[in-house]
N, C-alpha and C positions, 0 to 999 in steps of 0.2 A: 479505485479498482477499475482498473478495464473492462472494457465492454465487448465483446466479437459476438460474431455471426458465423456459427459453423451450421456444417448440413451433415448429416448422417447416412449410411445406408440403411436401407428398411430394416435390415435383419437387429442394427445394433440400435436406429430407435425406437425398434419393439420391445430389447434388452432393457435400453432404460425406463419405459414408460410403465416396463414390467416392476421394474425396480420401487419405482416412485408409488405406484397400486400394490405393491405388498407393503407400502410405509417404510421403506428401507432407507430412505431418504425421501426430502421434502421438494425435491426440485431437483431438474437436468443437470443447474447450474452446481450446485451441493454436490451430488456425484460425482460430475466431471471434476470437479475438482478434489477430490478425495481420491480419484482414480489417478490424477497426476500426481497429489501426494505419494502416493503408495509407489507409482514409475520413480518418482526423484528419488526416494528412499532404497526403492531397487538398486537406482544407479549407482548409488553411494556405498552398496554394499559388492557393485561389479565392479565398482572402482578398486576398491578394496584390496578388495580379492586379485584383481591384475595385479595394481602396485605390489602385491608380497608374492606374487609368481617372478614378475619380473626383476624384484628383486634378488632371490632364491636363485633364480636363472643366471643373474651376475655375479653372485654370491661364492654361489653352492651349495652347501648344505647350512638350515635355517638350526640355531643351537635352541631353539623352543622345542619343547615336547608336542608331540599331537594334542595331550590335553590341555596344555595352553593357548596351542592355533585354536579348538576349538574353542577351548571359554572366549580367546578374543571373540572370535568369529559369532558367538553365543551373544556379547557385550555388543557386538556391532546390530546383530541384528533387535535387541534390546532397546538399542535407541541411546 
């Protein structure tokens, strides 16, 4: 596992230290990395979501119903 040295601004390592003193996690390191989990996970669901614009866009019209973009969209965010 990797090791870094980052620095914060006051405001976001009050956020954390906040975090850690209500027991929400056990450490900076556990957060932050739960908080990058959660971004990756983001990104994969804005990926998503471009690639079927973009596709739609070169396409045309998508022959899925709205309730199936959404259940995908439901299944993506489901994990």
């Amino acid at each position: 596992m990797g090791r870094q040295s980052i620095s914060f601004t006051e405001p976001n390592d009050d956020w954390l230290k906040n975090q850690i003193d209500n027991k929400e996690y056990s450490s900076k390191s556990e957060l932050v990395n739960d908080l990058i989990r959660q971004a990756r996970k983001q990104q994969i669901q804005i990926d998503w979501i471009k690639s079927r614009l973009d596709k739609a866009e070169n396409s045309g019209f998508t022959n899925d119903s709205k309730d199936e973009i959404l259940a995908q969209s439901k299944s993506l965010l489901n994990g």
